[in-house]
C-alpha positions as CSV (number, residue, x, y, z in Angstrom):
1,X,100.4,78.1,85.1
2,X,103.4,80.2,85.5
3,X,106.7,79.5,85.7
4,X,108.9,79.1,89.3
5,X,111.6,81.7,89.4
6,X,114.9,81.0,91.8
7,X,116.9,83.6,93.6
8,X,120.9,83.1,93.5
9,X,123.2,84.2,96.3
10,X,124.3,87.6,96.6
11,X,127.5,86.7,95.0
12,X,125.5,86.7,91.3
13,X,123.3,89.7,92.2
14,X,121.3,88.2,89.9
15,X,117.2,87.1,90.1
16,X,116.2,84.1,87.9
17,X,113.0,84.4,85.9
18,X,111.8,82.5,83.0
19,X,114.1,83.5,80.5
20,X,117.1,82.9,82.3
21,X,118.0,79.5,81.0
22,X,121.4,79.5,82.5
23,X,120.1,78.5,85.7
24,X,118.2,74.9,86.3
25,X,114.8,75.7,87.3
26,X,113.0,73.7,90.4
27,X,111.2,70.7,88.5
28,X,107.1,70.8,89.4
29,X,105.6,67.3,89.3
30,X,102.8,68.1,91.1
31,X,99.3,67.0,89.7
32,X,96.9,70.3,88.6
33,X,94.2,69.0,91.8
34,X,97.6,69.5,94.1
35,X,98.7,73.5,92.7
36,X,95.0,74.0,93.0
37,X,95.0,72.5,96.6
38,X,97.8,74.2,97.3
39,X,96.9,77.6,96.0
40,X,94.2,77.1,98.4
41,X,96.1,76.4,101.5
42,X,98.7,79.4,101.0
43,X,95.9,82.1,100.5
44,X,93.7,80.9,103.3
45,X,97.0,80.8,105.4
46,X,98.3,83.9,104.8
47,X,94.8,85.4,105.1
48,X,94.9,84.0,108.1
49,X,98.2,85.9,109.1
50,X,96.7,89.2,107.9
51,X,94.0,88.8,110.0
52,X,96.5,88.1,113.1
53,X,98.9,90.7,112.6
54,X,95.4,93.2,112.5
55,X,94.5,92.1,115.8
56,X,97.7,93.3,116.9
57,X,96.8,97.2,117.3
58,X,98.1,100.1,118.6
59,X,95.2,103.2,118.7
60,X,97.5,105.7,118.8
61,X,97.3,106.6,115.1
62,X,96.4,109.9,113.6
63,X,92.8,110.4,112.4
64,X,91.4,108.0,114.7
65,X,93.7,105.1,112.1
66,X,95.4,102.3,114.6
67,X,98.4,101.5,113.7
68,X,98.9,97.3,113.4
69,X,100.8,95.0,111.7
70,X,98.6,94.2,108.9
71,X,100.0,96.1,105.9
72,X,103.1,93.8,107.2
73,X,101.2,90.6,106.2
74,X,99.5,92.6,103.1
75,X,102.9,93.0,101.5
76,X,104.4,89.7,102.2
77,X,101.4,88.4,100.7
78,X,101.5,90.0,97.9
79,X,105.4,89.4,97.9
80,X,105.8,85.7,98.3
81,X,102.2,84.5,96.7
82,X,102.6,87.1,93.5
83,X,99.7,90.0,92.8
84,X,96.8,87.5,92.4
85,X,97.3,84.9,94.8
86,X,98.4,87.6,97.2
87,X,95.4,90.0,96.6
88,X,92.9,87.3,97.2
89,X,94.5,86.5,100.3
90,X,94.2,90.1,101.1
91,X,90.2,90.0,99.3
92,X,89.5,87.1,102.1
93,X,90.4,88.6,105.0
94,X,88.2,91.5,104.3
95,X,85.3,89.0,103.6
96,X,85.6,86.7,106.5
97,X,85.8,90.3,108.8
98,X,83.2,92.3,107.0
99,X,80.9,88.8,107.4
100,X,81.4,88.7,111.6
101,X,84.5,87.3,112.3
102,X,86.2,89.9,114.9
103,X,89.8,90.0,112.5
104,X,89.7,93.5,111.8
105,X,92.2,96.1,114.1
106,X,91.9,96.1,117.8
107,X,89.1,93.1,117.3
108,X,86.8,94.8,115.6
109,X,84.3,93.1,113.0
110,X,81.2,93.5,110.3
111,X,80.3,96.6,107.7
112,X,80.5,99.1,110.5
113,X,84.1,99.6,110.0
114,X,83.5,100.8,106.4
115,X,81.8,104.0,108.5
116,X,85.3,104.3,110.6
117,X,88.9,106.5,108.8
118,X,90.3,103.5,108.3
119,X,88.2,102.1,105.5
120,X,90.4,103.5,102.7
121,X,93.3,101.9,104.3
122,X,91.5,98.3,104.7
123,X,90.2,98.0,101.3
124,X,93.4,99.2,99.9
125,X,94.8,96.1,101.2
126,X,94.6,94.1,97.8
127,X,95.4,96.9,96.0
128,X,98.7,97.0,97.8
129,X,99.1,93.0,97.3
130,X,98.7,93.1,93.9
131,X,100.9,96.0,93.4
132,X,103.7,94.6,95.6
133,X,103.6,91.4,93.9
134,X,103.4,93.0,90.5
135,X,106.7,94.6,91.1
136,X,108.7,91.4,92.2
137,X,107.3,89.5,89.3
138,X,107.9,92.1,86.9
139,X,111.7,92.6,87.9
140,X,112.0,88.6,88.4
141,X,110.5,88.1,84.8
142,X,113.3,90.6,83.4
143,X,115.9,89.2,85.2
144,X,116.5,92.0,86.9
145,X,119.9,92.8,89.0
146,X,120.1,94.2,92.7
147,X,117.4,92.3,93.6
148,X,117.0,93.2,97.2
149,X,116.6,96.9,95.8
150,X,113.5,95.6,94.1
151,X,111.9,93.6,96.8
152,X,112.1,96.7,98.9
153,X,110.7,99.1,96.1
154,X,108.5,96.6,95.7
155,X,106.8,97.1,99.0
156,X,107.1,101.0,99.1
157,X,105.1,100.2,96.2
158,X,102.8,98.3,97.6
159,X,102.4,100.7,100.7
160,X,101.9,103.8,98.7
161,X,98.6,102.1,97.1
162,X,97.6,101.8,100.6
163,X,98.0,105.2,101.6
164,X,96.6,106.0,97.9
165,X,93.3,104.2,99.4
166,X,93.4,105.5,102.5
167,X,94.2,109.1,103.0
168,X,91.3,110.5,101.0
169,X,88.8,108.4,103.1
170,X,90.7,109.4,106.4
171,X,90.3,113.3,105.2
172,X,86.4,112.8,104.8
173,X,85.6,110.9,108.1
174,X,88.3,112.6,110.5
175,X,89.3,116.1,108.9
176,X,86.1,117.4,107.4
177,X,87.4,116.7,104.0
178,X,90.7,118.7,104.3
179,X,92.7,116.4,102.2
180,X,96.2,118.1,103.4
181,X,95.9,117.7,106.6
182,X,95.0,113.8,106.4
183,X,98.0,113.7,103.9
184,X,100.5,115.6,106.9
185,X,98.9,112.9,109.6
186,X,99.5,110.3,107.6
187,X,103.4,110.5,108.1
188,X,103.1,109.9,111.7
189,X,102.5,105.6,109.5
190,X,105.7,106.6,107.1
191,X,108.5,105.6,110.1
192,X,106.7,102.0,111.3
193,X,105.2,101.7,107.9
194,X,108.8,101.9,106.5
195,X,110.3,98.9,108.5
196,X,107.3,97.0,107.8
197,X,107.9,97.1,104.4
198,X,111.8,96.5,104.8
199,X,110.8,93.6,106.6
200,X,108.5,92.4,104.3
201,X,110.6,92.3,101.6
202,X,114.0,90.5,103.4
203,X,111.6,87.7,104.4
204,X,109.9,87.4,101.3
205,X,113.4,86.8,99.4
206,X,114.7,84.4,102.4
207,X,110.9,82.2,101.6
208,X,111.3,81.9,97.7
209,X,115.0,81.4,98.1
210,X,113.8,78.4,100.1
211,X,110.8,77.4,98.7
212,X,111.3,78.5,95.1
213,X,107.9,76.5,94.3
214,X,106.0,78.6,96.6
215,X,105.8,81.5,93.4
216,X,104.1,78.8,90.7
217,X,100.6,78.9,90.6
């Protein structure tokens, strides 16, 4: 079980992780059936928002890719939850859509999407969690300054294991293997991609400066 980690005002510039002892941590009398409960209800829930911001699609990406707002809910995941919690939520969501649920972009649902350009990008998404999360915690654990600075390299971070995942599949299925060319359409993401991750990270702080619990596991 890990160990909550606060966030000060921006007066400190300071992020509070376990071996800042300067700073009272939150107190955690929950029972170990309650974290596990708990656990639960945050990953199906933010699975759950995934899934809703990949309904929300615009097909006016390169490649035949639509662009949505689930690498949005992929980094906040990973963000707020931390790499493991956060990659299983993104883990879920692939399994409820890939099983029949229509939770995938523009609706879609089952194995057949694994055929489409966008299959890199999809199961990229726990990659992206994980490293996302990874980040935060790492900085947090070092008590890192400038901790805004972090949350947003954080989710560049987490985006470019995305596009790690995705491009090369994109350049098989829509540009006859030309990996350059998938790698030059993928910038026409970088712009909406970029706010999405900007956003990601000032709501992430804002939720564990609120609910520092929310990080223990």
């Amino acid at each position: 079980m890990s160990t909550p980690y606060t966030v000060r005002d921006d007066q400190s510039e300071n992020v509070t992780g376990e071996s800042d002892i300067t700073e009272p941590l939150v107190a955690d009398h929950r029972s170990p059936a309650t974290i596990r409960a708990t656990n639960f209800a945050l990953i199906t829930t933010f699975s759950a928002f995934i899934a809703l911001c990949s309904i929300l699609a615009a097909p006016i990406g390169p490649g035949g890719v639509p662009i949505t707002l689930a690498t949005f809910g992929v980094l906040l995941s990973g963000l707020i939850l931390g790499p493991w919690r956060g990659a299983t939520a993104a883990v879920l969501y692939i399994a409820v859509g890939l099983a029949g649920v229509p939770i995938f972009a523009g609706g879609k649902a089952g194995i057949a999407v694994l055929a489409g350009p966008s299959a890199g990008y999809l199961l990229a998404y726990p990659i992206g969690a994980l490293v996302a999360g990874a980040w935060l915690a790492w900085a947090v654990r070092r008590n890192l300054r400038l901790r805004t600075l972090h949350a947003a390299l954080a989710a560049a971070a987490g985006s470019l294991a995305i596009y790690a995942g995705g491009i090369p599949v994109m350049a098989i299925r829509a540009f006859d293997g030309n990996l350059l060319d998938a790698w030059l359409a993928n910038w026409a993401f970088v712009p909406f991609d970029a706010i999405k991750a900007a956003a990601a990270a000032a709501i992430a702080l804002a939720v564990l400066r609120a609910f520092p619990l929310i990080s223990r596991r």
